[in-house]
N, CA, C and O atoms as CSV, one atom per row, in Angstrom:
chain,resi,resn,atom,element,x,y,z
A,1,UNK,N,N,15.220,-1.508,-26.971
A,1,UNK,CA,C,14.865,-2.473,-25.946
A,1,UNK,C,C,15.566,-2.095,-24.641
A,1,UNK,O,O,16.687,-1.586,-24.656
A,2,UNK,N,N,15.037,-2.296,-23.746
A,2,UNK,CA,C,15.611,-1.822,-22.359
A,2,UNK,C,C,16.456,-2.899,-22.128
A,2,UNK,O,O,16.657,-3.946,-22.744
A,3,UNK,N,N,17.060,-2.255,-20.763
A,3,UNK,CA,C,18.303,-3.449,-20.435
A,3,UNK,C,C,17.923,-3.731,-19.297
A,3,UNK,O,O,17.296,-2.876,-18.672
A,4,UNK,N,N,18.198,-5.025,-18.700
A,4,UNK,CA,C,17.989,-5.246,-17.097
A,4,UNK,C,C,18.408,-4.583,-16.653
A,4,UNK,O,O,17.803,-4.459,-15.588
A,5,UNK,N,N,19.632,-3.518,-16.730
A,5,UNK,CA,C,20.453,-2.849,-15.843
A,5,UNK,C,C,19.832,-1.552,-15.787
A,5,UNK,O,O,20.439,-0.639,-15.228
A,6,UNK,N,N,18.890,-1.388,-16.210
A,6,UNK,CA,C,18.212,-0.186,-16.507
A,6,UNK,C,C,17.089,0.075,-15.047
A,6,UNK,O,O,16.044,-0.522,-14.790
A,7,UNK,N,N,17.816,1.249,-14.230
A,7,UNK,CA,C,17.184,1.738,-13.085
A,7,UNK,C,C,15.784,2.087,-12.862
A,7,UNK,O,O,15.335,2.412,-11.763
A,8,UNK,N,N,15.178,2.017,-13.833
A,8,UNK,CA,C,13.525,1.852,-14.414
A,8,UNK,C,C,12.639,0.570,-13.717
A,8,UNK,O,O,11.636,0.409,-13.022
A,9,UNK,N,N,13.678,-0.209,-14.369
A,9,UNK,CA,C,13.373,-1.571,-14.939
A,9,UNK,C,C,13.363,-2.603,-13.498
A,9,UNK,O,O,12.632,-3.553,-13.217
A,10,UNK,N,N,14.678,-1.870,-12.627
A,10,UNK,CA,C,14.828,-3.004,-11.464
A,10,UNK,C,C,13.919,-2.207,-10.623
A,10,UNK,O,O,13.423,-3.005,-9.828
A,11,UNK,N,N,13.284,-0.587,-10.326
A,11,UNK,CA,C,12.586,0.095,-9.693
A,11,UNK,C,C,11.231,-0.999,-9.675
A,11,UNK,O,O,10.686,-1.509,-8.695
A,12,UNK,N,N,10.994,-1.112,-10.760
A,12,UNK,CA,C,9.734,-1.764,-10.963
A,12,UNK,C,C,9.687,-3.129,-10.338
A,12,UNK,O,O,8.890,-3.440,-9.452
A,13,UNK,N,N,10.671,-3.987,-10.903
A,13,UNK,CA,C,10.418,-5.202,-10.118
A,13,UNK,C,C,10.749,-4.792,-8.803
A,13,UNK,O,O,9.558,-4.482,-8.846
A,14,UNK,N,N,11.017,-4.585,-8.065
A,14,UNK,CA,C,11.623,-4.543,-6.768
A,14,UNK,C,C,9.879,-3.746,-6.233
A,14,UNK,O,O,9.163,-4.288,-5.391
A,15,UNK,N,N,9.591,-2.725,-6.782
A,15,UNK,CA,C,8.099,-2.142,-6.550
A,15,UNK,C,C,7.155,-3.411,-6.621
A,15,UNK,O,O,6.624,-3.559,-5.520
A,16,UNK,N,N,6.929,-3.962,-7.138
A,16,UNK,CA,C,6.609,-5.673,-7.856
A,16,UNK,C,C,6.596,-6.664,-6.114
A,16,UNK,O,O,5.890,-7.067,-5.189
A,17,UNK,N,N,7.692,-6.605,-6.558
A,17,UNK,CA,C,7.589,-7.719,-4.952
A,17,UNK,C,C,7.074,-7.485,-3.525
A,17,UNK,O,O,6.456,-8.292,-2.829
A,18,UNK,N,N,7.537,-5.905,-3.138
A,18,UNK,CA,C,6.931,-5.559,-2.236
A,18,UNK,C,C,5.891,-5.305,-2.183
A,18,UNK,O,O,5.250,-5.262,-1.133
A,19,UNK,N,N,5.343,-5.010,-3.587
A,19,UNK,CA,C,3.794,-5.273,-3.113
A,19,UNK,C,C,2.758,-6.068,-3.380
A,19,UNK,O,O,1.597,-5.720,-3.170
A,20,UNK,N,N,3.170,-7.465,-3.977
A,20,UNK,CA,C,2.626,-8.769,-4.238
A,20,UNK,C,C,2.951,-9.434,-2.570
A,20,UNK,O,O,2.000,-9.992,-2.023
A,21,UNK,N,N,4.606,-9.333,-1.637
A,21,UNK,CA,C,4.541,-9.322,-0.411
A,21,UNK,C,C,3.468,-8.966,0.640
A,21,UNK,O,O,2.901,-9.533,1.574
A,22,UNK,N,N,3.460,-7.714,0.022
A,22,UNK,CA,C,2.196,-6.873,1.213
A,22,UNK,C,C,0.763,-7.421,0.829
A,22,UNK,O,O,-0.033,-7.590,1.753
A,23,UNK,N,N,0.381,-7.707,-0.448
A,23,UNK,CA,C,-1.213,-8.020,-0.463
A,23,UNK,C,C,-0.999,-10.191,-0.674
A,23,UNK,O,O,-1.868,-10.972,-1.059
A,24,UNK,N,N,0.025,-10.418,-0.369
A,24,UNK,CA,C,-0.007,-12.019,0.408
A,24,UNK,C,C,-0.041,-12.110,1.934
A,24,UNK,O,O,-0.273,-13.222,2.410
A,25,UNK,N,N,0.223,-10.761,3.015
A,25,UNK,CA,C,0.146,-11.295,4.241
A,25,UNK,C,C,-0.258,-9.898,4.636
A,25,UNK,O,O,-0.213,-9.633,5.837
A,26,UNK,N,N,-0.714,-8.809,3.644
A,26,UNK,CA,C,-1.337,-7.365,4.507
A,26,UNK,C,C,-0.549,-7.539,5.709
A,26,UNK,O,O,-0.989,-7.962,6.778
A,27,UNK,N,N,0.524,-7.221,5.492
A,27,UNK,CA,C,1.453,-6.732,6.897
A,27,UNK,C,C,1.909,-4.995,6.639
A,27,UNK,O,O,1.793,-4.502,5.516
A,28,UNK,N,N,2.348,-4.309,7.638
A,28,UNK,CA,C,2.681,-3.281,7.513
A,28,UNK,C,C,3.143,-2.783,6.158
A,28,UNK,O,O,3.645,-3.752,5.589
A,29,UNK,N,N,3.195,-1.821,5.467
A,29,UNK,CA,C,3.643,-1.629,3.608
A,29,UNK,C,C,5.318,-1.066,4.195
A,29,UNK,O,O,5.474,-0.451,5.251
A,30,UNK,N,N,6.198,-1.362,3.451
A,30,UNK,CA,C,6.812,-0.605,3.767
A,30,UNK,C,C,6.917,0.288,2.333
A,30,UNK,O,O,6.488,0.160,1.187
A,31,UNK,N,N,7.980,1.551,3.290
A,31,UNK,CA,C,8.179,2.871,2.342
A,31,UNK,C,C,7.729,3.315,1.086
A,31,UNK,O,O,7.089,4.295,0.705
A,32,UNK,N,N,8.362,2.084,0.406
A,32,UNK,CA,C,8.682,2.139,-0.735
A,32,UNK,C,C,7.371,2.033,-1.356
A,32,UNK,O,O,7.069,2.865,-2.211
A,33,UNK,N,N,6.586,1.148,-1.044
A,33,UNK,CA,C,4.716,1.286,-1.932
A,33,UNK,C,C,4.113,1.565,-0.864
A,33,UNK,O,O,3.223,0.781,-0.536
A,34,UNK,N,N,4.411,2.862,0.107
A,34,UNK,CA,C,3.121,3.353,0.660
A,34,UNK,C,C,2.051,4.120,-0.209
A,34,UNK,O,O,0.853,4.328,-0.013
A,35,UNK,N,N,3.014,4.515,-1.378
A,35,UNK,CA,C,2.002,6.060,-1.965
A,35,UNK,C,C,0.832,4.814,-2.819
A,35,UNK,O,O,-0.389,4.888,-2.957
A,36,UNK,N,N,1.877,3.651,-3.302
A,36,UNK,CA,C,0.207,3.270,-4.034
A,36,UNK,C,C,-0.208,2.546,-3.396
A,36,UNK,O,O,-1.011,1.939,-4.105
A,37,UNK,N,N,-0.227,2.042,-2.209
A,37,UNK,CA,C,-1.461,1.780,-0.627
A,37,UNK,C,C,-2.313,2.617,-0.332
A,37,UNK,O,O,-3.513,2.439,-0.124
A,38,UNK,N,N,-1.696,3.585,-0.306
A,38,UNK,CA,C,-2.594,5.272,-0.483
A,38,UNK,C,C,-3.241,5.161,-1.009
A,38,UNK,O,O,-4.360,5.441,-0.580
A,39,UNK,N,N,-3.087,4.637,-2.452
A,39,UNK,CA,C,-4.140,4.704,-3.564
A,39,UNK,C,C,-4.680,3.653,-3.826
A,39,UNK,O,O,-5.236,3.481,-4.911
A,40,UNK,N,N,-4.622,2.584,-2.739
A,40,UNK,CA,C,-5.144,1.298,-3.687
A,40,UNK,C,C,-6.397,1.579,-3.763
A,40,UNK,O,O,-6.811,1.101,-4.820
A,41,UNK,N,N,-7.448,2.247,-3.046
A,41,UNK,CA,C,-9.139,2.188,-3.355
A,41,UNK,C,C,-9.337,2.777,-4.898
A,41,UNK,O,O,-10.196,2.181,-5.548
A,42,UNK,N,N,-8.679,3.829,-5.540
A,42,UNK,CA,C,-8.805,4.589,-6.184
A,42,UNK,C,C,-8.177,3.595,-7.093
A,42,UNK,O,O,-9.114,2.892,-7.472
A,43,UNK,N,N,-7.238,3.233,-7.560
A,43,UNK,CA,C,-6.410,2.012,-8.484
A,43,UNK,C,C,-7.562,0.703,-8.375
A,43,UNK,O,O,-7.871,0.299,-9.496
A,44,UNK,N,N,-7.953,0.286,-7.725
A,44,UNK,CA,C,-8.814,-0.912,-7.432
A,44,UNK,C,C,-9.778,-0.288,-8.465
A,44,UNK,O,O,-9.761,-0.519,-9.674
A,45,UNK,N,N,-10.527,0.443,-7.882
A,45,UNK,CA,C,-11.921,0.924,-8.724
A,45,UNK,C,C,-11.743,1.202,-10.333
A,45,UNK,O,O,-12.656,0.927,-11.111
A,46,UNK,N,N,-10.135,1.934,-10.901
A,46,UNK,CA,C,-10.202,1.559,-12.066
A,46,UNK,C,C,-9.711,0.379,-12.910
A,46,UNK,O,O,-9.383,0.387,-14.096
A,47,UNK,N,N,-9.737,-0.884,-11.827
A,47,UNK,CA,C,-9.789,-2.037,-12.545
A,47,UNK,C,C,-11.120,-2.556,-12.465
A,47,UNK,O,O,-11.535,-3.417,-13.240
A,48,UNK,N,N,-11.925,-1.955,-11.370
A,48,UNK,CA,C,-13.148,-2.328,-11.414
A,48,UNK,C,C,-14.214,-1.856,-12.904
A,48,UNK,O,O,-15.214,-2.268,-13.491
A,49,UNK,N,N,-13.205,-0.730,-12.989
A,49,UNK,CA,C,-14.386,-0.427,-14.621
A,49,UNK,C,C,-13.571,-0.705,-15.540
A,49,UNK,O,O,-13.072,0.415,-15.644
A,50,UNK,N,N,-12.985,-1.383,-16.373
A,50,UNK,CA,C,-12.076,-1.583,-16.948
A,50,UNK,C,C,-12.305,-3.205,-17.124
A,50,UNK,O,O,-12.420,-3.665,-18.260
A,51,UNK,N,N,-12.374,-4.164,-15.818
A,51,UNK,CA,C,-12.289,-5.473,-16.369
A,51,UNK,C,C,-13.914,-6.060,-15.169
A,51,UNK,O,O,-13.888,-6.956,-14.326
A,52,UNK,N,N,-14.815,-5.391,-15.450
A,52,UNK,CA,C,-16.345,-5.749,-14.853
A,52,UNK,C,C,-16.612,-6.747,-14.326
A,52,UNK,O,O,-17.033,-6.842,-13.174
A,53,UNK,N,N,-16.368,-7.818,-15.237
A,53,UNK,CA,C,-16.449,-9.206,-15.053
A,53,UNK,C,C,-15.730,-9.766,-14.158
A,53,UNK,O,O,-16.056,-10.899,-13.806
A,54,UNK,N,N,-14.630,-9.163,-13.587
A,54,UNK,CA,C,-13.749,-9.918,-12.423
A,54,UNK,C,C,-13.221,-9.109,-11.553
A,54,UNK,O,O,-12.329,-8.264,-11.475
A,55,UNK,N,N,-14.361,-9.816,-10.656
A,55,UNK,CA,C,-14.488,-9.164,-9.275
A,55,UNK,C,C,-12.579,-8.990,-8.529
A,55,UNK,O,O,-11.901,-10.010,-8.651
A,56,UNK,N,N,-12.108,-8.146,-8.059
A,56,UNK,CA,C,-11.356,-8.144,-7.525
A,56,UNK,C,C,-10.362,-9.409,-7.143
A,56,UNK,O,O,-9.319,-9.888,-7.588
A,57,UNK,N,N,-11.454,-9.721,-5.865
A,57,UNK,CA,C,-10.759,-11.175,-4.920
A,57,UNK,C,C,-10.414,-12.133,-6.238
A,57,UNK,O,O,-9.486,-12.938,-6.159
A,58,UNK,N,N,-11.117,-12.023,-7.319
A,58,UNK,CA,C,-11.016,-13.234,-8.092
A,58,UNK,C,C,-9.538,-13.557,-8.940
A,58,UNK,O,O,-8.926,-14.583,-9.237
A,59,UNK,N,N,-9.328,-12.055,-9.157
A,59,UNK,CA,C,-7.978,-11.783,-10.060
A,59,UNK,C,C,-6.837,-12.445,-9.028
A,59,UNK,O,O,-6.708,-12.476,-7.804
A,60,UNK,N,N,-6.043,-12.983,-10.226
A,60,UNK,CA,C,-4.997,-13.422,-9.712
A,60,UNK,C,C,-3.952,-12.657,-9.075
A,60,UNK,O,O,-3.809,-11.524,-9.535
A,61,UNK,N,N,-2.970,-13.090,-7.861
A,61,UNK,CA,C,-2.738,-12.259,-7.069
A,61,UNK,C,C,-1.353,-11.505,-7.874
A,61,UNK,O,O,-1.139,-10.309,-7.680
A,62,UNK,N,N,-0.560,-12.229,-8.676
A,62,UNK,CA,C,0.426,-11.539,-9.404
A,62,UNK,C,C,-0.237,-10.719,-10.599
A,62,UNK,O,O,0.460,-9.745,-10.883
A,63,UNK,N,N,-1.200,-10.815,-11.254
A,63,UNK,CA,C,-1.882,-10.256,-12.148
A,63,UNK,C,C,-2.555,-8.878,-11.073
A,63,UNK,O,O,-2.220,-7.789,-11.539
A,64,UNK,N,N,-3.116,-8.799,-10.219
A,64,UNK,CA,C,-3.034,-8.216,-9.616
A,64,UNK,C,C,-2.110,-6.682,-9.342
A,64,UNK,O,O,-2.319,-5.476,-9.479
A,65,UNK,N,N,-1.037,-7.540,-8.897
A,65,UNK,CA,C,-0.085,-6.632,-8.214
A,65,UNK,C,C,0.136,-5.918,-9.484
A,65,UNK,O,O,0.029,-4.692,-9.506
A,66,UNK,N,N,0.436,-6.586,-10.540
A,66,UNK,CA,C,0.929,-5.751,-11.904
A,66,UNK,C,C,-0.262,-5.015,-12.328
A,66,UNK,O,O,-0.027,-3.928,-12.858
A,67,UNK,N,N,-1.674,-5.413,-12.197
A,67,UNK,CA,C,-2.158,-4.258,-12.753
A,67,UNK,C,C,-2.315,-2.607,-12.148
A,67,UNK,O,O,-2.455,-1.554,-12.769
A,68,UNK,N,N,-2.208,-2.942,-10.358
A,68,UNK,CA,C,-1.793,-2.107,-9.570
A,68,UNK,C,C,-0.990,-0.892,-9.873
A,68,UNK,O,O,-1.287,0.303,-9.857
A,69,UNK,N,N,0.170,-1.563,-10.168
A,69,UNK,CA,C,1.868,-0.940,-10.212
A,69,UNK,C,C,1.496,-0.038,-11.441
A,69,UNK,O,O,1.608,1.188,-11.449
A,70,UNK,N,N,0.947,-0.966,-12.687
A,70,UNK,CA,C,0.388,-0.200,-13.678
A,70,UNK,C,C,-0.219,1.397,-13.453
A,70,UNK,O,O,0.205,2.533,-13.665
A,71,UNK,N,N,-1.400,0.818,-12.923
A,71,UNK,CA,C,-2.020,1.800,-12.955
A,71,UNK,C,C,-1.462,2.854,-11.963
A,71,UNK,O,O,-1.839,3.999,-12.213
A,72,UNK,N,N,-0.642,2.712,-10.885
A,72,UNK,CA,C,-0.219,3.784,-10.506
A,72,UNK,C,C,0.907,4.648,-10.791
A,72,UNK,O,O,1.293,5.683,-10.249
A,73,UNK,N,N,1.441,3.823,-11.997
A,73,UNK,CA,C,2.474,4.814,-12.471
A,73,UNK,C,C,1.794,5.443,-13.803
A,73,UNK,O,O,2.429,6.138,-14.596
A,74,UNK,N,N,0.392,5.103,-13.951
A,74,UNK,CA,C,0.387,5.773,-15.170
A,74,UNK,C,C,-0.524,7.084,-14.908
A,74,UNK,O,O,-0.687,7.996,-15.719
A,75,UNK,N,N,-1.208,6.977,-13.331
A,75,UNK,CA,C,-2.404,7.839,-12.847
A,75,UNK,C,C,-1.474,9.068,-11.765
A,75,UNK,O,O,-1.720,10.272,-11.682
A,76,UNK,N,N,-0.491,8.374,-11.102
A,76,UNK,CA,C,0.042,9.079,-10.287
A,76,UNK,C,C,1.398,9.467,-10.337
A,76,UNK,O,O,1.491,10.529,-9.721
A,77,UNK,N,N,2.778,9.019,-10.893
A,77,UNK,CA,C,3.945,9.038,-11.064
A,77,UNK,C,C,3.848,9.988,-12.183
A,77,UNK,O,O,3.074,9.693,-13.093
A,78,UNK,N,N,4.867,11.658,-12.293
A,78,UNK,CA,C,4.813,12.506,-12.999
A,78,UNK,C,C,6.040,12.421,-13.507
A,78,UNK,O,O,6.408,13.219,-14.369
């Protein structure tokens, strides 16, 4: 089991907020989630085939952000 203290673990939440922040007021991204801003068309579209039935806008905005973060550490982070 991981530990909170685990540099993984706080990467993520902290990745988490800033970008549930950025897609509540689309203000400038900072640094830290530019690369998956970069990618949100490309991350978007594979939630678009993946969950059909729910249109984007519809998903909830923290459900959202996490499926985001997801998918970009599993498509783009080596």
């Amino acid at each position: 089991m991981k530990s909170k203290l685990d540099p993984r673990h706080k990467k993520r939440i902290h990745l988490f907020q800033e970008l549930f922040a950025w897609e509540s007021v689309k203000s400038t991204p900072k640094p830290i989630i530019h690369d998956i801003i970069k990618n949100i068309n490309q991350i978007d579209s594979q939630i678009k085939i993946f969950a059909p039935k729910w249109p984007i806008d519809k998903i909830n905005r923290v459900d959202l952000s996490i499926l985001r973060l997801a998918i970009w550490e599993l498509k783009y982070i080596k």
